[in-house]
MILO-291692 format. One record per atom (N, C-alpha, C): residue in one letter; x, y, z. Coordinates in steps of 0.2 Angstrom, whole numbers, padded with zeros to 4 digits, always signed. Atoms other than C-alpha are relative to their C-alpha. Layout:
BEGIN
aXYZ ...
END
This chain:
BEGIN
x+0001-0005-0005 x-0065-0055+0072 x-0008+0002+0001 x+0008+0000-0003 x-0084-0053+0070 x-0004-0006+0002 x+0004+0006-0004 x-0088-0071+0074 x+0002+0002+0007 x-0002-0002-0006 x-0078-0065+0090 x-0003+0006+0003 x+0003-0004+0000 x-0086-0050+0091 x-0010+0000+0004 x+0006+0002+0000 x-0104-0058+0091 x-0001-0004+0008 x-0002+0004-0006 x-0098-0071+0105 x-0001+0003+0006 x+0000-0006-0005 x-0094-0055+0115 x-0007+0003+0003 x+0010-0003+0000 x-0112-0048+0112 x-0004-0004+0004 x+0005+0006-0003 x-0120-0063+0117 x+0002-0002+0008 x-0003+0002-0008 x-0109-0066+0135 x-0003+0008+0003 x+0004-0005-0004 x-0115-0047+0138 x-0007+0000+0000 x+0007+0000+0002 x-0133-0050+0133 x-0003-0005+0008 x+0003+0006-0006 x-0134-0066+0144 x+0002+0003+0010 x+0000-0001-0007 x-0125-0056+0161 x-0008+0006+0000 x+0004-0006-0001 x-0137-0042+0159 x-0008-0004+0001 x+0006+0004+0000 x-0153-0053+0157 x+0000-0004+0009 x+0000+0005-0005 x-0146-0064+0174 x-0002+0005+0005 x+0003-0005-0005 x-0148-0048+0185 x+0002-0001+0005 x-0004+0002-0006 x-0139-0056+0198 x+0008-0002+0001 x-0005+0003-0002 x-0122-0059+0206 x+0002-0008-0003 x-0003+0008+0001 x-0112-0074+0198 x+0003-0004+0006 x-0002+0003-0004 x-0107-0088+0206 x+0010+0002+0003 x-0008-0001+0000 x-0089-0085+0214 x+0005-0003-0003 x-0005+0006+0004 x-0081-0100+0204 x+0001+0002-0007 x+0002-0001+0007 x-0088-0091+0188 x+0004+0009+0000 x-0001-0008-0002 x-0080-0072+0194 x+0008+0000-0007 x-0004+0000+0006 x-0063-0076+0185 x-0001-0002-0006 x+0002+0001+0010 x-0068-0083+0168 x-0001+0006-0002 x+0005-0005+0002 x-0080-0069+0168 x+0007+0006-0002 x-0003-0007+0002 x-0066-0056+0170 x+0004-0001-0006 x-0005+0001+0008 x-0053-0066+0158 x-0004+0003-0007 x+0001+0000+0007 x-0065-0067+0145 x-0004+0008-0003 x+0004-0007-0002 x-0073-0048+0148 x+0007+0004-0005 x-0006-0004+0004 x-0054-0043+0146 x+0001-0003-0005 x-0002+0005+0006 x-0051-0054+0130 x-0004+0006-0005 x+0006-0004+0004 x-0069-0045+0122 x+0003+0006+0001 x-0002-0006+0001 x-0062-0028+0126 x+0007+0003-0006 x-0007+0001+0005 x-0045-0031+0117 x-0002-0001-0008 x+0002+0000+0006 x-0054-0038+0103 x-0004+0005-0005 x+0004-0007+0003 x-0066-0024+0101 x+0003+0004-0002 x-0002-0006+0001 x-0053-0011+0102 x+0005-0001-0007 x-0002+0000+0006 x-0042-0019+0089 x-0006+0000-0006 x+0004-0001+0004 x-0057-0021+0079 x-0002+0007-0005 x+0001-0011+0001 x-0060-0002+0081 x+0004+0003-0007 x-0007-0001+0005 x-0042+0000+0073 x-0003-0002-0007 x+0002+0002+0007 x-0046-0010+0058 x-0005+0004-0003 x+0006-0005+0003 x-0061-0002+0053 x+0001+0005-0001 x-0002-0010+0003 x-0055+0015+0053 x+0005+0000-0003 x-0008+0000+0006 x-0040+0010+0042 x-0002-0001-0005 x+0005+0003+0008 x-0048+0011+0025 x+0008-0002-0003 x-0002+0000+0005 x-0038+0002+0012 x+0002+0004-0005 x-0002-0003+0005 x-0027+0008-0001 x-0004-0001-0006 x-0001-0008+0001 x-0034+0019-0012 x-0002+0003+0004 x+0006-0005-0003 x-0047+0024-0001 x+0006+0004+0005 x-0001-0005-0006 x-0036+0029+0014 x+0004+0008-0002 x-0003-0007+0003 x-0028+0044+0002 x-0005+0007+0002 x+0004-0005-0004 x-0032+0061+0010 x+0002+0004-0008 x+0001-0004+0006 x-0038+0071-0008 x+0000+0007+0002 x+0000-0008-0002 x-0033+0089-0007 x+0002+0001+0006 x-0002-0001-0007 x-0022+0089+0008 x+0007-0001-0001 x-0004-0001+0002 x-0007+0094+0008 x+0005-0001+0007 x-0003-0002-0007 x+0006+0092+0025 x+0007+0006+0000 x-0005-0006-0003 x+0018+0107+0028 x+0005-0002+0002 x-0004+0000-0004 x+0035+0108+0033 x+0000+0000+0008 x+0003+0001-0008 x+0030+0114+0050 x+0007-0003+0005 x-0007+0005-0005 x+0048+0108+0057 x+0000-0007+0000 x+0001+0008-0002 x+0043+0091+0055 x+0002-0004-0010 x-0003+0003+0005 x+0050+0088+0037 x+0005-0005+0002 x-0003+0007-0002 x+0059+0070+0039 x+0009+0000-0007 x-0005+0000+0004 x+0079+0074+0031 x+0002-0006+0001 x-0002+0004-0005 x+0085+0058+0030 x+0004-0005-0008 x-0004+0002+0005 x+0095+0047+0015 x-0005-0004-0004 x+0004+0006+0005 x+0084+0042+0000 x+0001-0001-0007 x-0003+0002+0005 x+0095+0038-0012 x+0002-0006+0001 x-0004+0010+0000 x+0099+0020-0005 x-0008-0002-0003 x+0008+0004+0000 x+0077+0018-0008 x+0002+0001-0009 x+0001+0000+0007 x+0082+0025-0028 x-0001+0005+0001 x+0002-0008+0003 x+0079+0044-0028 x+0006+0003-0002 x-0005-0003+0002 x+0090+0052-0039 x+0001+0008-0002 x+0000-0008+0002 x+0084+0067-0044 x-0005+0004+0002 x+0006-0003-0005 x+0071+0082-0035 x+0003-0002+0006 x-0002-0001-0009 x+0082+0081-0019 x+0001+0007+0003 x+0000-0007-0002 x+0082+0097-0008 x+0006-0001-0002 x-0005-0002+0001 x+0098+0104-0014 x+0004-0004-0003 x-0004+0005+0002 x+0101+0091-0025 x+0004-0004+0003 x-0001+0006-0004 x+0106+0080-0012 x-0003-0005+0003 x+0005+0004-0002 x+0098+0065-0009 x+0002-0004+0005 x-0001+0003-0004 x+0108+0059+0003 x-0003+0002+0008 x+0004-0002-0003 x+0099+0070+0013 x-0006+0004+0001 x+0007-0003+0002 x+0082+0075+0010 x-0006-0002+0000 x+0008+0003-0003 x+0063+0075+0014 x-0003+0000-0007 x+0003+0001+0008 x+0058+0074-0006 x+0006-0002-0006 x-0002+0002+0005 x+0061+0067-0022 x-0005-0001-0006 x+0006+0000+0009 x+0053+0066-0041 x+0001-0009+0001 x+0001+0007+0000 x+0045+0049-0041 x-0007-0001-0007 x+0004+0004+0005 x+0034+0041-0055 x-0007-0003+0000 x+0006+0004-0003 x+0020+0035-0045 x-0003+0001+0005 x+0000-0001-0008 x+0012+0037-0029 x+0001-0002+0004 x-0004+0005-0003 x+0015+0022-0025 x+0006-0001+0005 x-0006-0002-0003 x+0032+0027-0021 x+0002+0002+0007 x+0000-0002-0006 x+0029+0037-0007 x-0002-0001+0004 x+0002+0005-0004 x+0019+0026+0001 x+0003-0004+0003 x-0005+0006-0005 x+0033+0011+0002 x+0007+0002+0000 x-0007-0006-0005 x+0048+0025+0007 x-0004+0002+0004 x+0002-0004-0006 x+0038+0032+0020 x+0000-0006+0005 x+0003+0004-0004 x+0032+0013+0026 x+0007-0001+0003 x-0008+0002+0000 x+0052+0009+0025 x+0004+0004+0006 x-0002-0003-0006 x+0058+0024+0035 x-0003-0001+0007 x+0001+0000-0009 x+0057+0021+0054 x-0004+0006+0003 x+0001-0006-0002 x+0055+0039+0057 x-0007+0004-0005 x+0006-0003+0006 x+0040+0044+0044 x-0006-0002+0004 x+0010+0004-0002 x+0021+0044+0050 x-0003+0003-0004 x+0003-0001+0005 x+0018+0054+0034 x+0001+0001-0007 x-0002-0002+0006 x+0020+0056+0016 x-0004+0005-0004 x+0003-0005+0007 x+0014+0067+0001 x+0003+0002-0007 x+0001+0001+0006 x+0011+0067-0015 x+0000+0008-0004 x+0003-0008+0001 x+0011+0085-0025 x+0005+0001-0007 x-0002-0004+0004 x+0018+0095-0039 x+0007+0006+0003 x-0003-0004-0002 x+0035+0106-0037 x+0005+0002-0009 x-0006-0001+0007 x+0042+0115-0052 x-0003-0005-0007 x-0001+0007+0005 x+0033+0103-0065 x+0000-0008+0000 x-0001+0006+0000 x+0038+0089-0057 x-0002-0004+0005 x+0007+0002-0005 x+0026+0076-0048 x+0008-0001+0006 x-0004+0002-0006 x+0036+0073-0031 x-0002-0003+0006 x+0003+0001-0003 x+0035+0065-0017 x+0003+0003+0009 x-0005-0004-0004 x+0040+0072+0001 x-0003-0005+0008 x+0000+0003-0006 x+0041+0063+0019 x+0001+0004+0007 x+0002+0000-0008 x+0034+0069+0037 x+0002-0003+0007 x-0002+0002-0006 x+0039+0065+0055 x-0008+0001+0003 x+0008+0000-0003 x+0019+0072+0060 x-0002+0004-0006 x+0003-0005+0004 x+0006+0082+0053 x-0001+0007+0003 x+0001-0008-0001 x+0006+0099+0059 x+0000+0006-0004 x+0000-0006+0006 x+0008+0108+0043 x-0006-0003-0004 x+0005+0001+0005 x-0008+0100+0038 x-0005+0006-0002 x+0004-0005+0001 x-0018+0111+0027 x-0003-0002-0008 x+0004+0002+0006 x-0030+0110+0012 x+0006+0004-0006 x-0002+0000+0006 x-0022+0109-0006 x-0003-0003-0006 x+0002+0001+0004 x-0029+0109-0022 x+0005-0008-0006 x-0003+0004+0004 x-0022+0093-0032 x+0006-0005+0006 x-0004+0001-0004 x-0012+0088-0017 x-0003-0006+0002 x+0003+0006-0002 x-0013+0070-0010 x+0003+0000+0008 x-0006+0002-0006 x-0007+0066+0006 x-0001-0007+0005 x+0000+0006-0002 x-0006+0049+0018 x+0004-0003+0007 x-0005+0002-0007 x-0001+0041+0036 x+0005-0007-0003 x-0005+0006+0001 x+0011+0028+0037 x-0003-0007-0004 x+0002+0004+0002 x+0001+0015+0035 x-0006-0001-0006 x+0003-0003+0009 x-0009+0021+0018 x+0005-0003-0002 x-0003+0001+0007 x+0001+0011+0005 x-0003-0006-0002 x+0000+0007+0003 x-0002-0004-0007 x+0000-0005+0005 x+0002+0007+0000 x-0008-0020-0003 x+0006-0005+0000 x-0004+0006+0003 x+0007-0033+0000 x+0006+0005+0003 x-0006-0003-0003 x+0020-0019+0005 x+0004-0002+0005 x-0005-0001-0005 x+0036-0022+0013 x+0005+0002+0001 x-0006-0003-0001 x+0051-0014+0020 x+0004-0001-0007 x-0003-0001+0008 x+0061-0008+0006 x+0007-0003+0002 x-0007-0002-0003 x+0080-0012+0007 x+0006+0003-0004 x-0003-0003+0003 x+0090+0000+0004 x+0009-0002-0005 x-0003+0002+0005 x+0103-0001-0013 x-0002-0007+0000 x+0002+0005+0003 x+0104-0016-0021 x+0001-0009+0005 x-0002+0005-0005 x+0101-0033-0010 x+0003-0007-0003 x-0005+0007+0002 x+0110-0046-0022 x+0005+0003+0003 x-0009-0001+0000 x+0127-0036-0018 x-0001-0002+0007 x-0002+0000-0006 x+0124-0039+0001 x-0001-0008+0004 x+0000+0007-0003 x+0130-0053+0011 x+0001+0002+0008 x-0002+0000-0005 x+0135-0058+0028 x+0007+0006+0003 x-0006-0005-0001 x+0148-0042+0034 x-0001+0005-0007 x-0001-0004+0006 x+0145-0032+0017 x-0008+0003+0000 x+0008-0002+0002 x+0126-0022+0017 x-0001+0010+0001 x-0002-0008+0001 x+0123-0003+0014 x+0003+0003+0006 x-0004-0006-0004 x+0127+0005+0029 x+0008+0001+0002 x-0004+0001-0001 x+0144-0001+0030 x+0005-0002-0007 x-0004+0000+0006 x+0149+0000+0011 x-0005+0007-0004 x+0003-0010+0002 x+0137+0017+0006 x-0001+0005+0002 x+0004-0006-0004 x+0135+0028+0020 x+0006+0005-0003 x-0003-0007+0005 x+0140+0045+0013 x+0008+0002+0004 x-0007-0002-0002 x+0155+0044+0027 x+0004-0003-0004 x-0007+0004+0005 x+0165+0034+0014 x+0000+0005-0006 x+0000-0005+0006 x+0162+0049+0001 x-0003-0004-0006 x+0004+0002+0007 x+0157+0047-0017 x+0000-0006-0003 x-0002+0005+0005 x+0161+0032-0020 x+0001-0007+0002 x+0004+0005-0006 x+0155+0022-0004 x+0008-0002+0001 x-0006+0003-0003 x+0169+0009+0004 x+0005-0003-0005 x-0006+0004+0006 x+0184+0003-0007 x+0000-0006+0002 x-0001+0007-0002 x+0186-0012+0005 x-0008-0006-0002 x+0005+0004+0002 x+0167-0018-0001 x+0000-0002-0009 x-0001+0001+0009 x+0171-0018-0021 x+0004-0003-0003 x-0002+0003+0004 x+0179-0028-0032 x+0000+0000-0008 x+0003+0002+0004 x+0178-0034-0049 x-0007+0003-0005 x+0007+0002+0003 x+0159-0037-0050 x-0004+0004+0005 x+0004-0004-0004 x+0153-0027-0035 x+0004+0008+0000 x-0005-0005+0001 x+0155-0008-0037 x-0005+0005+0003 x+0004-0002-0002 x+0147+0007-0029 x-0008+0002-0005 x+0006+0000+0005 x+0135+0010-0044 x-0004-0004-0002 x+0003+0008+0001 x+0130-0006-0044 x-0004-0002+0005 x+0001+0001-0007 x+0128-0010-0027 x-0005+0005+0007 x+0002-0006-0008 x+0121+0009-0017 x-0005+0001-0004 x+0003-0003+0002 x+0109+0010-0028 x-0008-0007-0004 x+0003+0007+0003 x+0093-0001-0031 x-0002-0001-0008 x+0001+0003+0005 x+0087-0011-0046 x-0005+0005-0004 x+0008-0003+0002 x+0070-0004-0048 x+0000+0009+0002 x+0001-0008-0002 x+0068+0017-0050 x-0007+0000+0001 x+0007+0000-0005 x+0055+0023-0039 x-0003+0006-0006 
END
């Protein structure tokens, strides 16, 4: 991007020194390659103002409910306990172990553009946003847009991906409308809901 960048410099450098009209046969190049340098620049923009994880961690900032708390099922990502109302099947937080955490459940969820990090009761938590409008300064509070996580991060997938195959994958053997004990017609023997709705790795 900055060899390309320099390229751009240099084609602007050179019109402004000519001081005259270009040839007609040189008018389209000019604009392709005008519009190409604009594109490049703007994502370039982008990049730069996206510090890297740790850096892009907003220290002592805390996001608000604000109506914009994000309820939504994060017990298939691993959260078992610190659910609003001790339900995880639907809730905008949970007790996580890391920070890490809330970074790659927030990156995961569709509907997230914010996470945060905090203390509730003793216990580190983490909680998920639709915006920031509840933003406000907090003493020990972390907080993070979507794109703030780890290095290498990918979509999570919710419970465990060995149990799922071709016609068998959480949404249609976990989702909470099959009650506690997810779909009877997905289990077996060797596959079973506690095995299966819930991933490998606690977050």
């Amino acid at each position: 991007a900055q060899a390309i960048l320099a390229l751009c410099r240099v084609w602007q450098l050179q019109q402004e020194s000519i001081g005259r009209p270009p040839p007609p046969q040189q008018i389209a190049a000019m604009v392709r390659f005008s519009g190409a340098c604009v594109a490049v620049v703007s994502a370039f923009a982008v990049f730069a103002d996206a510090a890297e994880w740790p850096a892009c961690q907003e220290q002592n900032t805390v996001i608000r409910n604000a109506g914009q708390a994000l309820f939504t099922n994060l017990q298939g990502y691993g959260a078992t306990i610190g659910c609003f109302l001790d339900d995880c099947m639907s809730s905008d937080k949970f007790v996580a172990s890391e920070i890490e955490s809330c970074a790659k459940v927030c990156f995961s969820l569709p509907e997230c553009t914010h996470w945060v990090w905090g203390t509730e009761e003793g216990e580190q938590k983490c909680w998920f946003r639709t915006g920031d409008s509840g933003r406000e300064a907090g003493e020990g509070w972390v907080s993070g847009q979507k794109g703030c996580h780890p290095p290498g991060t990918k979509v999570m997938v919710m419970g465990n991906e060995e149990c799922w195959a071709e016609g068998f994958g959480y949404p249609n053997c976990c989702d909470a409308k099959f009650g506690p004990n997810g779909n009877a017609q997905c289990w077996d023997g060797v596959y079973n809901y506690d095995r299966c709705c819930f991933p490998k790795e606690e977050l």
